[in-house]
C-alpha positions as CSV (number, residue, x, y, z in Angstrom):
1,X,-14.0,14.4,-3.1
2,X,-14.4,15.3,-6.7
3,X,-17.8,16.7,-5.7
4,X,-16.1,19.1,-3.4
5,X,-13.5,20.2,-6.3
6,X,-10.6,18.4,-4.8
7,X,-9.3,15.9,-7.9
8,X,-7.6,12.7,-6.4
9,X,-3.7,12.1,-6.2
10,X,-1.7,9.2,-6.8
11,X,-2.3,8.3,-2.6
12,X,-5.8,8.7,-2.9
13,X,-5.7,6.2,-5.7
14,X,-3.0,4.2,-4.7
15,X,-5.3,3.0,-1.5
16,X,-8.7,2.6,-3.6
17,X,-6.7,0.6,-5.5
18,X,-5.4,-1.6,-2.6
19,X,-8.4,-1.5,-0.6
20,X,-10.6,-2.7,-3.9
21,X,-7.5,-5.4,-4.6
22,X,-7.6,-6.9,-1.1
23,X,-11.3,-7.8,-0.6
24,X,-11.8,-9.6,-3.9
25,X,-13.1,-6.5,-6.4
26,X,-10.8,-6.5,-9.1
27,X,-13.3,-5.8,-11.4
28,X,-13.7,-2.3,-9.4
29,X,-9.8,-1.9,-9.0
30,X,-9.1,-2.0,-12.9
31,X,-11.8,0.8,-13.5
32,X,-10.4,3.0,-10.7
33,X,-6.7,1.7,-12.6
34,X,-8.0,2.8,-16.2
35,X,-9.0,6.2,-14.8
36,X,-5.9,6.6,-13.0
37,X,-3.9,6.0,-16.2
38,X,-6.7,8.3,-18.5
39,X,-6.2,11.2,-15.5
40,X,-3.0,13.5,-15.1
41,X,-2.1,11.9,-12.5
42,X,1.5,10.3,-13.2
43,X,1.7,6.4,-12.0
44,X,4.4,5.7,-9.6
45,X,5.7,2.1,-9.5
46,X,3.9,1.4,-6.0
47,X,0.5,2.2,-8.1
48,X,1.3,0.3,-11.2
49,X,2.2,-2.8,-9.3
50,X,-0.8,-3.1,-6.7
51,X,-2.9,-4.9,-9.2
52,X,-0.5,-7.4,-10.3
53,X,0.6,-7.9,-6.3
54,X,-3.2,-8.5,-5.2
55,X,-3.4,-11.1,-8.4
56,X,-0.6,-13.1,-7.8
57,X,-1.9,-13.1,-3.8
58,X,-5.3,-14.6,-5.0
């Protein structure tokens, strides 16, 4: 995506993060998470909350 030019939103993010969160790879959710929050891209409260969710899940 990036490659092609086209910089991710907050959905594109929003379901790396919850796709990452689900199947156990935190340690791959908070790097996408610490890029999110060094991009532009402004944090909803959907976002910000998928990590904690999946973590209190586990």
């Amino acid at each position: 995506m990036v490659f092609c030019g086209v910089p991710p939103d907050i959905w594109t993010y929003s379901i790396l993060l919850d796709g990452f969160c689900k199947n156990g790879k935190l340690d791959k959710a908070l790097v996408i998470f610490e890029d999110l929050q060094k991009s532009a891209t402004e944090l909803n409260i959907v976002t910000y909350n998928i990590p904690r969710t999946q973590r209190s899940e586990a």
